[in-house]
ROSE-4610 file (N, C-alpha, C; in Angstrom, 1 decimal, always signed):
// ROSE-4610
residu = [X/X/X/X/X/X/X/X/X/X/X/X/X/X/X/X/X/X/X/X/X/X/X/X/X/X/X/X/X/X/X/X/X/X/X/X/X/X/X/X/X/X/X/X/X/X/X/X/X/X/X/X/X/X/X/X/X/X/X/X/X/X/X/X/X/X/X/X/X/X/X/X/X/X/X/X/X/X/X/X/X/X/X/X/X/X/X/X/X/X/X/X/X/X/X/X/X/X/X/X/X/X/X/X/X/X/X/X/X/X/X/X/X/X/X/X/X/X/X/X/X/X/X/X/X/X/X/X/X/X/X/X/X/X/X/X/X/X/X/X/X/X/X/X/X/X/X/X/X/X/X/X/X/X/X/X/X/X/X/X/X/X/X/X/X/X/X/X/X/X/X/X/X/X/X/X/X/X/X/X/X/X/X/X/X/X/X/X/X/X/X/X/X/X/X/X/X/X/X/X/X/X/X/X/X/X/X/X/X/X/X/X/X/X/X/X/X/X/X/X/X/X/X/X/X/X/X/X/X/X/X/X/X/X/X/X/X/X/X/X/X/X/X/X/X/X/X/X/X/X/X/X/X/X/X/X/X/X/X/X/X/X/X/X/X/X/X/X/X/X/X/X/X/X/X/X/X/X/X/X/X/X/X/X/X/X/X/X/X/X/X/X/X/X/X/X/X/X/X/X/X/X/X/X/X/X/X/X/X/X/X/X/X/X/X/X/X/X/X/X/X/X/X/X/X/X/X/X/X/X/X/X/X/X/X/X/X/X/X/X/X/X/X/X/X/X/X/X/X/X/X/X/X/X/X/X/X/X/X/X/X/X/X/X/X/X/X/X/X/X/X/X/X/X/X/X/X/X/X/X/X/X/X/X/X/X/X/X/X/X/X/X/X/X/X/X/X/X/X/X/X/X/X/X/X/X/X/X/X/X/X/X/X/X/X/X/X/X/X/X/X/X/X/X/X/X/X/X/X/X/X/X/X/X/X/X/X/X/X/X/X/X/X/X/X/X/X/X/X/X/X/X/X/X/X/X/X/X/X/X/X/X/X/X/X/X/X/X/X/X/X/X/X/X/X/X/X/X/X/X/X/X/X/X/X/X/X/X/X/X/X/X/X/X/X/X/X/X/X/X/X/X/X/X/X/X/X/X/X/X/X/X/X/X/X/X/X/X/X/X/X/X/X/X/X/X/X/X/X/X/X/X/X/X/X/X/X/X/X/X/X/X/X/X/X/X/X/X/X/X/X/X/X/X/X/X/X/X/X/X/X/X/X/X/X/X/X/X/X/X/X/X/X/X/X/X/X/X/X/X/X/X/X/X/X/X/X/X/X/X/X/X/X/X/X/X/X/X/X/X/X/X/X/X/X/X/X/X/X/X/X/X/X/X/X/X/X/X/X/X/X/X/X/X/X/X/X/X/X/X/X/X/X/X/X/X/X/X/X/X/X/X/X/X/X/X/X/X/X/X/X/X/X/X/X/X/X/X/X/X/X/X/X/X/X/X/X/X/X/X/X/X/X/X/X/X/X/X]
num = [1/1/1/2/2/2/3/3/3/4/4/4/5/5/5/6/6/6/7/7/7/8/8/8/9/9/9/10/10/10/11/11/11/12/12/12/13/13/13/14/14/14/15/15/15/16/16/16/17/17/17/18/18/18/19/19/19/20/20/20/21/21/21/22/22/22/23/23/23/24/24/24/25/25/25/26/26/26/27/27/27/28/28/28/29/29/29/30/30/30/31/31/31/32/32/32/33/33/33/34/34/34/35/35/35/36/36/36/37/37/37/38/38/38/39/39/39/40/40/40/41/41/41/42/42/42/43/43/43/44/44/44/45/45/45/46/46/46/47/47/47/48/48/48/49/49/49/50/50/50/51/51/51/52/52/52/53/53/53/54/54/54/55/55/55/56/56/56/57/57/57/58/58/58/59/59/59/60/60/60/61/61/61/62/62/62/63/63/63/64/64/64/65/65/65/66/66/66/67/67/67/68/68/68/69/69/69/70/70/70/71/71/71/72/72/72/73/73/73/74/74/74/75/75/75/76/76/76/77/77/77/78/78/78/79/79/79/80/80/80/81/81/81/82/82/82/83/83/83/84/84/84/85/85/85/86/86/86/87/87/87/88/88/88/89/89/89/90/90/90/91/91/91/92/92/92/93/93/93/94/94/94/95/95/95/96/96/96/97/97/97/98/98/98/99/99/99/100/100/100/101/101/101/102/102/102/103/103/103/104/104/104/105/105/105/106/106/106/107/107/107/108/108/108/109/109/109/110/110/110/111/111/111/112/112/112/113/113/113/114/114/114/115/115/115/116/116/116/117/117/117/118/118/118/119/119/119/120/120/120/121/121/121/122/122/122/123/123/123/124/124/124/125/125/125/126/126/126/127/127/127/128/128/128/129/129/129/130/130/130/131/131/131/132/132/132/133/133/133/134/134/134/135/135/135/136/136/136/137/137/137/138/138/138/139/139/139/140/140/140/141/141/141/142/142/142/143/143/143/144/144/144/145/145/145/146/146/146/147/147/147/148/148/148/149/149/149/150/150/150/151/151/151/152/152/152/153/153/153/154/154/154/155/155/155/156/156/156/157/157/157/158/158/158/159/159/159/160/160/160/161/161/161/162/162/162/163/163/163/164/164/164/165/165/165/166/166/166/167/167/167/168/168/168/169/169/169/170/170/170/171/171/171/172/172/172/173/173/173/174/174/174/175/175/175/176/176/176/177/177/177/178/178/178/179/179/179/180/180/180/181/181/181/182/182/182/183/183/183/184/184/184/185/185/185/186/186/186/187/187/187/188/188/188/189/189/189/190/190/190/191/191/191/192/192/192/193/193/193/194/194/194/195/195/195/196/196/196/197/197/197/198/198/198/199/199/199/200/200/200/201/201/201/202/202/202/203/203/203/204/204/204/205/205/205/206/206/206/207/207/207/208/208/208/209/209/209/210/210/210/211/211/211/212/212/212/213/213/213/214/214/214/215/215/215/216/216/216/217/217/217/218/218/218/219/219/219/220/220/220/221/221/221/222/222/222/223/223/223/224/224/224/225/225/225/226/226/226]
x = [+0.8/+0.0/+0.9/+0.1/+1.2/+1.3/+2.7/+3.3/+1.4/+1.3/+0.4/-0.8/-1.1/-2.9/-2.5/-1.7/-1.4/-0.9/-0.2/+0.3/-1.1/-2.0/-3.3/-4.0/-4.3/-5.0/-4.8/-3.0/-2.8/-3.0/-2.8/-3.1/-4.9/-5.4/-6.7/-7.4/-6.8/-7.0/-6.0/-5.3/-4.1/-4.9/-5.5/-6.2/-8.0/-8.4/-9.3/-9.7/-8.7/-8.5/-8.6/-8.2/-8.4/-7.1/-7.4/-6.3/-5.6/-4.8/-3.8/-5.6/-5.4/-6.7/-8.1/-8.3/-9.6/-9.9/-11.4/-11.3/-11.4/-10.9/-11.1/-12.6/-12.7/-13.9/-14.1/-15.1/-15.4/-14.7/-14.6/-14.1/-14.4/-16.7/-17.0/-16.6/-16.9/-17.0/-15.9/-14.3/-13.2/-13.0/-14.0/-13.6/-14.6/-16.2/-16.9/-16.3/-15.2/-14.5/-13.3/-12.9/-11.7/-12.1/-13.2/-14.0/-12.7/-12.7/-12.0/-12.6/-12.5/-13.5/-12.9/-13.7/-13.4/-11.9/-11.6/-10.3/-8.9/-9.1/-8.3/-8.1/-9.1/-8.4/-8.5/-8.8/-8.1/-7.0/-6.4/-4.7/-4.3/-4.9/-3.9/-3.8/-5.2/-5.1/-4.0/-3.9/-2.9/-1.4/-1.2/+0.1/+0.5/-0.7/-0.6/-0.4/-1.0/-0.6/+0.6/+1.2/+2.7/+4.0/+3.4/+4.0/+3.8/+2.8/+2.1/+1.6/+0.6/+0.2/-1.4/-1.7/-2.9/-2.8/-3.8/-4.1/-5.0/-5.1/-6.1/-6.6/-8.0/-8.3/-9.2/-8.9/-10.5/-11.5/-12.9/-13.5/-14.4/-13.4/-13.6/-13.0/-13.4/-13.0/-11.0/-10.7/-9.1/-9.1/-7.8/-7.6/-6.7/-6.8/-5.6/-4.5/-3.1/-2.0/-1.3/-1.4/-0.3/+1.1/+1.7/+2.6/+3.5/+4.8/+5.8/+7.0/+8.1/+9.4/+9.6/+9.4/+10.2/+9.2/+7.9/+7.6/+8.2/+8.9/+9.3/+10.6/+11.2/+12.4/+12.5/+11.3/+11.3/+11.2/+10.3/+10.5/+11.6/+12.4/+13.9/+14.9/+15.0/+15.8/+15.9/+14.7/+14.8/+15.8/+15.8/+16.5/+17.9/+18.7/+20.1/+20.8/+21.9/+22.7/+23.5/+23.8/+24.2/+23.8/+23.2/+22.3/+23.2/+23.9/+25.2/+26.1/+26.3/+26.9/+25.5/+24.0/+23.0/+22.8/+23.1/+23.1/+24.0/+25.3/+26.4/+25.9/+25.2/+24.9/+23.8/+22.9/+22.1/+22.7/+23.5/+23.8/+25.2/+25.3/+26.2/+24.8/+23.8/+23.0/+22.2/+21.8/+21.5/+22.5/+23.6/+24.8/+24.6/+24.7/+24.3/+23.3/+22.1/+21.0/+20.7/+21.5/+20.5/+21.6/+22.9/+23.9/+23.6/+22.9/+22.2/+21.2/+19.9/+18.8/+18.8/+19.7/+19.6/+19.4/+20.3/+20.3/+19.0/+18.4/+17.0/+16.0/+16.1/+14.8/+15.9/+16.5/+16.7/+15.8/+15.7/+14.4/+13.4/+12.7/+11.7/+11.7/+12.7/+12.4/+11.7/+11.3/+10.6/+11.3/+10.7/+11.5/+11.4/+10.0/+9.3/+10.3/+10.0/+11.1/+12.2/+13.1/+14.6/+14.5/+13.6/+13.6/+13.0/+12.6/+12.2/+13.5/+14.1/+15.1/+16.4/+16.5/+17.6/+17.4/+15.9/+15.4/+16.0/+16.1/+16.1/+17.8/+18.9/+20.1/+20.5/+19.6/+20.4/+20.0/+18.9/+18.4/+19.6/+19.9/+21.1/+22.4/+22.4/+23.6/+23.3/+22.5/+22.0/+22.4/+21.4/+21.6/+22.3/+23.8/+24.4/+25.4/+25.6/+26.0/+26.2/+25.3/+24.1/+24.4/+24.8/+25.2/+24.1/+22.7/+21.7/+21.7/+20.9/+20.3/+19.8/+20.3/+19.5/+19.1/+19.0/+18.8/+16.8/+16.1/+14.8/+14.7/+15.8/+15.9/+16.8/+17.5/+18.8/+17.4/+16.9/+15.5/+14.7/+14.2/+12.8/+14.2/+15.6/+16.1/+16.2/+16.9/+17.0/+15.6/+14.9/+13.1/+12.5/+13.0/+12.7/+13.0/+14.7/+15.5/+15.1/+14.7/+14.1/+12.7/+11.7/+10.6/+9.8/+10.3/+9.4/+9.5/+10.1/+10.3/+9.2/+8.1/+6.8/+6.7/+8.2/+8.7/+8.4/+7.1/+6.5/+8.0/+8.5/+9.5/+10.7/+11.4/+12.4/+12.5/+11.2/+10.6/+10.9/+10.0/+10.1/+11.6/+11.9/+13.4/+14.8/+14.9/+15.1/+14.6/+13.3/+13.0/+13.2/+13.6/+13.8/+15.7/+16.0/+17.5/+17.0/+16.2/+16.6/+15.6/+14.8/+14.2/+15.7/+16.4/+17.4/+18.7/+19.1/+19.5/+19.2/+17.9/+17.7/+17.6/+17.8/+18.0/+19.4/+20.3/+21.4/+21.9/+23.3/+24.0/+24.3/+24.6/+25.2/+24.0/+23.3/+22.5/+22.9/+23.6/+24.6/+25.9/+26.4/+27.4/+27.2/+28.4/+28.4/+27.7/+27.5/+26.7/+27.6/+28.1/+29.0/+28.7/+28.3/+28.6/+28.6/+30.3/+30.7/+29.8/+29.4/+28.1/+27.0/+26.8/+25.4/+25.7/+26.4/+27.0/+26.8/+27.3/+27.4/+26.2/+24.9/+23.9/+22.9/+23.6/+23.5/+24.6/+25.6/+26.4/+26.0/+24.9/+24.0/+23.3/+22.4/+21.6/+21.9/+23.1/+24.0/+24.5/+24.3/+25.1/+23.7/+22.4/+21.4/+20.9/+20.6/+19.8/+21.2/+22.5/+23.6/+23.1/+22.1/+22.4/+23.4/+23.9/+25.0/+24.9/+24.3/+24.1/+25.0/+26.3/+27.1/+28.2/+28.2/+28.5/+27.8/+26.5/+25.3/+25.6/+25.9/+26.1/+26.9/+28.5/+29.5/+29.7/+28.5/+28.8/+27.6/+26.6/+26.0/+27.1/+27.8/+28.9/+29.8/+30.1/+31.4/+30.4/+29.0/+28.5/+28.5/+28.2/+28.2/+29.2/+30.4/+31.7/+31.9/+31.5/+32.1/+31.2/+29.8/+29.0/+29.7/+30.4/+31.2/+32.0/+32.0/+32.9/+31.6/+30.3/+29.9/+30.0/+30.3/+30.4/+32.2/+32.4/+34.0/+34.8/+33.3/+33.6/+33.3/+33.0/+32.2/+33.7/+34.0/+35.3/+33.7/+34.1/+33.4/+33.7/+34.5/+35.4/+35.9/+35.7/+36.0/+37.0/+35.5/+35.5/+36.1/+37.1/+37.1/+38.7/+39.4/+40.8/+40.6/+39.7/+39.2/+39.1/+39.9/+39.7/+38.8/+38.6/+37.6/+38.1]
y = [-1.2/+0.0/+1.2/+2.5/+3.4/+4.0/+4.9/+5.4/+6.7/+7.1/+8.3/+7.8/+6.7/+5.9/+6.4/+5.6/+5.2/+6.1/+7.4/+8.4/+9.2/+9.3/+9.9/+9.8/+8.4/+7.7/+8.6/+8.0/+8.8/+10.2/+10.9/+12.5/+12.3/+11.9/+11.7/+11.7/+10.4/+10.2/+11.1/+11.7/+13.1/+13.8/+14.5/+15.7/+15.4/+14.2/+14.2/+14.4/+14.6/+15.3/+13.7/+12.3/+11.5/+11.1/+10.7/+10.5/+9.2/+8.5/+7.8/+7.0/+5.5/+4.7/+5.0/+5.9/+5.8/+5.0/+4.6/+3.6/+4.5/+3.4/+4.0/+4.4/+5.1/+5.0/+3.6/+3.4/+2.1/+2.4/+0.9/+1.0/+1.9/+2.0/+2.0/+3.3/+4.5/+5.8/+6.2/+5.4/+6.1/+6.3/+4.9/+5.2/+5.9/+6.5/+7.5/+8.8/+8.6/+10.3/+10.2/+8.9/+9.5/+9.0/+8.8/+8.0/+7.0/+6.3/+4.5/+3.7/+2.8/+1.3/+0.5/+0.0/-0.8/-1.5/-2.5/-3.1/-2.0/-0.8/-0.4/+0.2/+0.6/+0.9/+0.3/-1.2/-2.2/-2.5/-2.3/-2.8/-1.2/+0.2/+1.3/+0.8/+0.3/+0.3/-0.6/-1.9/-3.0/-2.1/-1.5/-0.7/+0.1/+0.6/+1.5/+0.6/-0.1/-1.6/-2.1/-2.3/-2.4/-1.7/-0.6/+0.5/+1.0/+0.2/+0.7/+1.2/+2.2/+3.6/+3.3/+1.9/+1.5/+0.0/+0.5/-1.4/-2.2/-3.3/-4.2/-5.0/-5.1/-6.0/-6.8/-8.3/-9.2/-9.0/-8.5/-8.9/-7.3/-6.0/-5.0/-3.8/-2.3/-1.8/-1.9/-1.2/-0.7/+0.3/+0.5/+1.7/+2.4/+3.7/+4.9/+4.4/+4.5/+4.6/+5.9/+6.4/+7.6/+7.3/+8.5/+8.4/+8.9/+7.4/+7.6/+7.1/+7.9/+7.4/+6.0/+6.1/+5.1/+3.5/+3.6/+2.4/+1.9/+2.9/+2.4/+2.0/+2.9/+1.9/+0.4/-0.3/-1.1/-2.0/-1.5/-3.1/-2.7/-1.6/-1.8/-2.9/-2.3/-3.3/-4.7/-5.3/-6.8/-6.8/-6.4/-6.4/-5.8/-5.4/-4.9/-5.5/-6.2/-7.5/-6.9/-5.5/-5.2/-4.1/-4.1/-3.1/-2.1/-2.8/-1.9/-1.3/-1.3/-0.1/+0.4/+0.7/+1.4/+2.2/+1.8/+2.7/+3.7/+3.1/+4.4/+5.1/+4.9/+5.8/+6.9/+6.2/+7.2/+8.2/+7.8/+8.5/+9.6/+9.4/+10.2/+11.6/+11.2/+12.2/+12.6/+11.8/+12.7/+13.7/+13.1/+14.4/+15.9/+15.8/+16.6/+17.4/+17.3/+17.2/+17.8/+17.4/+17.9/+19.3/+19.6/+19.9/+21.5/+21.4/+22.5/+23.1/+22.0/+22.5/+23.3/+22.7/+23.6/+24.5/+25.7/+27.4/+27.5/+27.3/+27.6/+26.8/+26.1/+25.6/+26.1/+26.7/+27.3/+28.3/+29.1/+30.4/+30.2/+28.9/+28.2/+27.3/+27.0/+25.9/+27.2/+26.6/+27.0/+26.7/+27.3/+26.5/+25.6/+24.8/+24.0/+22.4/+23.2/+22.3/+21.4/+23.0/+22.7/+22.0/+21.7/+21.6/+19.6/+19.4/+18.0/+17.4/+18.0/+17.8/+17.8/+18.5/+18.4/+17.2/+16.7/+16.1/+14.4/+14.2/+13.2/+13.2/+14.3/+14.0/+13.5/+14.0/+13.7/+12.1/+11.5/+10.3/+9.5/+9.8/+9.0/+8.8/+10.1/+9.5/+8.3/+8.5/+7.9/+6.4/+6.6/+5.1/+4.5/+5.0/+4.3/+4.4/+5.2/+4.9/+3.3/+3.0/+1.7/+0.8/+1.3/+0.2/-0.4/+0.4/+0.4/+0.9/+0.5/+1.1/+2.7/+3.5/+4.7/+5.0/+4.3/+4.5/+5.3/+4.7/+5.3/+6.8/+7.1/+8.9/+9.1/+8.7/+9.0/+9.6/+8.7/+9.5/+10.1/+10.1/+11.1/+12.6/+12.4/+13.8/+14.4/+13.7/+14.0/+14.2/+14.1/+14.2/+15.5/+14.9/+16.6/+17.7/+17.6/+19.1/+19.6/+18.6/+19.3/+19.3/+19.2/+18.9/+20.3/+21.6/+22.7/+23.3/+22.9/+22.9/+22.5/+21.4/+21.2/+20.0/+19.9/+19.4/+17.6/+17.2/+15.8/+14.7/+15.1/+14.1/+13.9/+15.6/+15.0/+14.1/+14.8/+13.8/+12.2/+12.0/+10.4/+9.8/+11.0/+10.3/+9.7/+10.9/+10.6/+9.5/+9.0/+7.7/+6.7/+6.5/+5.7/+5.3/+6.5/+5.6/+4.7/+5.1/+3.9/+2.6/+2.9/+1.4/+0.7/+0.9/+0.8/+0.4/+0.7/+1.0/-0.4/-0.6/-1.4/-3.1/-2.7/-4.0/-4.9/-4.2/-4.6/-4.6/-4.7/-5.6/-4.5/-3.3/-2.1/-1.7/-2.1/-2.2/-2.7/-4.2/-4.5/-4.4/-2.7/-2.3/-1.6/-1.6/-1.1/+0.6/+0.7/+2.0/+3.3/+4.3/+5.0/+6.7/+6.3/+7.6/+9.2/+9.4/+10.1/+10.9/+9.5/+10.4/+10.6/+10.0/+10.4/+11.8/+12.4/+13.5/+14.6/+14.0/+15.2/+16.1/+15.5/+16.2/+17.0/+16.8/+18.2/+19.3/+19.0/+20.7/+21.0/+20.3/+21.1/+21.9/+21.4/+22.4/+23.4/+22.9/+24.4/+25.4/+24.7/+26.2/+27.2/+26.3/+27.0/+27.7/+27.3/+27.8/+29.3/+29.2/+30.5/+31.4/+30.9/+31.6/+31.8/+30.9/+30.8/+29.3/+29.9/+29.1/+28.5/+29.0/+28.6/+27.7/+28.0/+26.6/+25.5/+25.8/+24.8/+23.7/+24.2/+23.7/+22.7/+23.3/+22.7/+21.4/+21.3/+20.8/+19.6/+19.7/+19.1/+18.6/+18.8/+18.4/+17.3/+17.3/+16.9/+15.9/+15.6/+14.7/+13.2/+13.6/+13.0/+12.2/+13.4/+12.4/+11.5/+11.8/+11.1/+9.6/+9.8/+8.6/+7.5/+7.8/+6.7/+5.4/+6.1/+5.6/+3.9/+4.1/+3.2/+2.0/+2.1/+1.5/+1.3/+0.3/-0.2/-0.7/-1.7/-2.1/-1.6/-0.4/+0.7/+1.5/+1.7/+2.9/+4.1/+5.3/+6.3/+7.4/+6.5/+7.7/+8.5/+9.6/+10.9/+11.1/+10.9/+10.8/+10.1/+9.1/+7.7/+8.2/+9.0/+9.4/+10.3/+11.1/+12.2/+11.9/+12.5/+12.2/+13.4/+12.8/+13.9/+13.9]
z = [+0.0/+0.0/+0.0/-0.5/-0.8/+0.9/+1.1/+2.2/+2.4/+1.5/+1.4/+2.4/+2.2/+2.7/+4.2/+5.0/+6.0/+7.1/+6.2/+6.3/+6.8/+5.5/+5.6/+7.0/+7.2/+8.2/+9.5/+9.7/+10.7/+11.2/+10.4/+10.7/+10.6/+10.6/+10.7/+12.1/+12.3/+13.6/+14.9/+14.2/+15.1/+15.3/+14.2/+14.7/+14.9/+15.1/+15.6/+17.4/+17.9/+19.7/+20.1/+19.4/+20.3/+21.1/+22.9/+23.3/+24.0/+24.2/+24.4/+25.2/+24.9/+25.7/+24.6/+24.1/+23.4/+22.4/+21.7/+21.0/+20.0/+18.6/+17.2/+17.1/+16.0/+15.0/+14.3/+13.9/+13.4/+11.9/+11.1/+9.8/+9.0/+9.1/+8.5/+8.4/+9.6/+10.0/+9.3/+9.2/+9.1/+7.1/+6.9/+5.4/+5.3/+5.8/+5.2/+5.2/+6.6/+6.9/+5.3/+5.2/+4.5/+2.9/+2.4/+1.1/+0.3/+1.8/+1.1/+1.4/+1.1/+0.7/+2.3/+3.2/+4.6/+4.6/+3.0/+3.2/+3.4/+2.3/+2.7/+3.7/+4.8/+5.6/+6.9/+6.6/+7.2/+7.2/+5.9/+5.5/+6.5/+6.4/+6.8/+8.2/+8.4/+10.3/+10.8/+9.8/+10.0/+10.1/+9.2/+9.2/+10.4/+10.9/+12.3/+13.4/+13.5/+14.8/+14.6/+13.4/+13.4/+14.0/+14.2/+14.6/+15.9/+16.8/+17.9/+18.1/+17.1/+17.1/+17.5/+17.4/+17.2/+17.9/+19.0/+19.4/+18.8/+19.0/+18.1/+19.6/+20.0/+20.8/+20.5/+20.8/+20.2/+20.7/+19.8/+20.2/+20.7/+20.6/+21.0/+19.6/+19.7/+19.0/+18.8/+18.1/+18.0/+19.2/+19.9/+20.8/+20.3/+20.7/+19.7/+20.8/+20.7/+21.8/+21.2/+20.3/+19.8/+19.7/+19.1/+18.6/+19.6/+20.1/+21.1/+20.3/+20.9/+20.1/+20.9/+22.1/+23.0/+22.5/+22.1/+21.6/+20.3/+19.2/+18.2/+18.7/+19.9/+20.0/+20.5/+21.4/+22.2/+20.8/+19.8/+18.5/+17.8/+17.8/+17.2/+18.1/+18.9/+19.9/+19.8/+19.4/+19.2/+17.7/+17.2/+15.6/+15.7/+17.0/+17.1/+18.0/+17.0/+16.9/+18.1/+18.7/+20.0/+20.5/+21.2/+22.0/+22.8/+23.4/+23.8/+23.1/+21.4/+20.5/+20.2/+20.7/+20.3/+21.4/+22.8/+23.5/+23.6/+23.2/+23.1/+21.7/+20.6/+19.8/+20.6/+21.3/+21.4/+22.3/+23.7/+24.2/+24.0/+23.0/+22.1/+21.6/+21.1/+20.8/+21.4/+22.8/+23.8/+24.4/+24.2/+24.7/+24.2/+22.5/+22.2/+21.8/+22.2/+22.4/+23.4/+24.4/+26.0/+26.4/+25.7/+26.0/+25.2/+24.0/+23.1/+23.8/+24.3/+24.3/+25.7/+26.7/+27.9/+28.2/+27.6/+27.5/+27.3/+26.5/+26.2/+27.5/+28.0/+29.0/+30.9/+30.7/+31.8/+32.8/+31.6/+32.0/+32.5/+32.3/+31.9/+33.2/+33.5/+35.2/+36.1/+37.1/+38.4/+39.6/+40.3/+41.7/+42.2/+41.8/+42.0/+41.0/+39.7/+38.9/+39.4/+40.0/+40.7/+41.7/+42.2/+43.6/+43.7/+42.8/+41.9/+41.4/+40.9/+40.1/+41.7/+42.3/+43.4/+44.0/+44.7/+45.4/+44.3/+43.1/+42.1/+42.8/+42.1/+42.5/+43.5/+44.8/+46.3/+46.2/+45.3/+45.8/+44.9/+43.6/+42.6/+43.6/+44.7/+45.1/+46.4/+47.0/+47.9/+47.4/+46.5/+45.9/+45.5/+44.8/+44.5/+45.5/+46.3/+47.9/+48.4/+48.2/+48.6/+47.5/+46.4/+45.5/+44.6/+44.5/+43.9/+42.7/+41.7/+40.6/+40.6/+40.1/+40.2/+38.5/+37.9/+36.2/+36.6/+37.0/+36.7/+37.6/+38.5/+38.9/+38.0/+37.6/+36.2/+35.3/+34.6/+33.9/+34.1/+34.8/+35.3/+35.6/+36.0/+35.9/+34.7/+33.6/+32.5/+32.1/+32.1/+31.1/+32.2/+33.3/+33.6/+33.6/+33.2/+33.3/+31.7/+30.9/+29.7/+28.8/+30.2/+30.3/+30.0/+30.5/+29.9/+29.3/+28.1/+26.1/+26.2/+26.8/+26.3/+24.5/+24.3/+23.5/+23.2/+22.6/+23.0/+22.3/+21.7/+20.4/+21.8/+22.0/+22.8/+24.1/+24.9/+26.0/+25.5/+24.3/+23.8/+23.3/+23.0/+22.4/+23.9/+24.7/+25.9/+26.1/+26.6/+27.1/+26.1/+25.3/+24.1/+24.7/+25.0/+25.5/+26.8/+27.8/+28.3/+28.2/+27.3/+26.7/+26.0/+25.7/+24.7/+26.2/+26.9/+27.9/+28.8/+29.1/+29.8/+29.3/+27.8/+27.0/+26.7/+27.2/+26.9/+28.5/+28.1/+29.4/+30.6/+30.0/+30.5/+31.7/+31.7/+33.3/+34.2/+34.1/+34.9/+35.9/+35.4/+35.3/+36.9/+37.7/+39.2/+39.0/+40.2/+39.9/+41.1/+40.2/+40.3/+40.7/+42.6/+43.2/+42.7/+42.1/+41.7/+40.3/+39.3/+38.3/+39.1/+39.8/+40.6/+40.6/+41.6/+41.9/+41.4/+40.1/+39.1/+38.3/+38.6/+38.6/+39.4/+40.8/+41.5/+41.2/+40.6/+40.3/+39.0/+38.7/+37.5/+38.1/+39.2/+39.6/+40.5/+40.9/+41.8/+40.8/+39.2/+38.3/+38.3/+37.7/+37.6/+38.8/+39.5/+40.9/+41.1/+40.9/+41.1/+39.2/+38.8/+37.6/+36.6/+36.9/+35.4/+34.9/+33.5/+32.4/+31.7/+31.7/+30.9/+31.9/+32.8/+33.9/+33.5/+33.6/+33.9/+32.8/+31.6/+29.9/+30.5/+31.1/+31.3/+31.9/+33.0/+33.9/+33.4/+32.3/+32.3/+31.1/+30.2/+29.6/+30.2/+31.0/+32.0/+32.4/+33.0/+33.5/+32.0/+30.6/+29.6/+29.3/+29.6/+29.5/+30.4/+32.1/+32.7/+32.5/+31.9/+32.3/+31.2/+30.5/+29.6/+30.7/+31.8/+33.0/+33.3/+32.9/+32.8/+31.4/+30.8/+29.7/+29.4/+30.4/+30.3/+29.2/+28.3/+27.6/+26.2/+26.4/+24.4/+24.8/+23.5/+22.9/+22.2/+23.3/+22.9/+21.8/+20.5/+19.5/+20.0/+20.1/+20.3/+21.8/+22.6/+24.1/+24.8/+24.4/+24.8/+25.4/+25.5/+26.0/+26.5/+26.6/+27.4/+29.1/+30.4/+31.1/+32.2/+33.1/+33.6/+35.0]
């Protein structure tokens, strides 16, 4: 079927205000909205459940789930012969990524923000104190320090590393204090108002997190010491 049908469909059902849980329109409703014949947009709907954009339940309508990066990552993942050179790709472009957009969502935190975000750091170190996992405050920091961009793609893409992250081996890996750390003197640059610290330091946390991945050569990064 052509890219256009499927293409079509979707923006269809986008800007009809439906949201994440709701059920479709019926077949018939969608081909009277879009003047196609039931099959085809059975085959479009088929295309959209491939993709997770669309649930299929027996027995019950389709449900909308919308469009998330982190679901397209979780069916890439099964198809990458090493998840652990996909996590160092992504987190190479979350480096740069989060390291740009900053300056711009600075203005934009609250106190309330900072104060979420402090409470996240003091717990990463806590826990790796303890010799715990802190990967799920590791995220919810990151998705929150660039959460009021309001920005739906980077939100998903962020979480998409650690769908990707959590699939490979590199979860295994001892859990290291010192990066914990290093995301509260992000928020000591911001909370002192200097932004160009803030860049730095959230810089210098990127490099050092290579410190988990003993076994990835980071190009660039990979002789860089911190």
């Amino acid at each position: 079927m052509s890219d256009a049908l499927y293409r079509r469909l979707a923006q269809h059902l986008q800007r009809s205000g439906l949201q994440p849980g709701d059920p479709l329109p019926t077949e018939a409703e969608l081909g009277h909205d879009l003047g196609l014949g039931r099959q085809r947009v059975r085959e479009a709907l088929g295309v959209l459940e491939a993709f997770g954009v669309v649930v299929s339940r027996q027995g019950a309508r389709r449900v909308w789930r919308g469009f998330r990066a982190s679901d397209l990552a979780t069916r890439w993942i099964a198809f990458v012969d090493d998840p652990e050179v996909a996590t160092r790709e992504l987190l190479e472009v979350r480096h740069a990524l989060e390291t740009s957009l900053l300056p711009m969502v600075i203005p934009r935190l609250t106190p309330d923000d900072l104060a979420r975000l402090r409470a996240l750091s003091e717990e990463m170190v806590e826990r790796a104190l303890r010799g715990e996992s802190f990967a799920e405050q590791d995220q919810k920091f990151h998705r929150g320090l660039l959460a009021p961009m309001g920005n739906a793609f980077v939100d998903q893409f962020l979480h998409s590393f650690w769908v990707v992250f959590s699939a490979s081996e590199s979860d295994k890996v001892e859990e290291d204090p010192a990066i914990a750390a290093m995301h509260g003197r992000i928020i000591d640059a911001i909370e002192a108002g200097d932004a160009r610290r803030a860049v730095h330091e959230l810089d210098v946390h990127f490099y050092g997190v290579r410190n988990r991945y003993p076994d990835i050569a980071f190009g660039a990064t990979a002789d860089l010491t911190v």
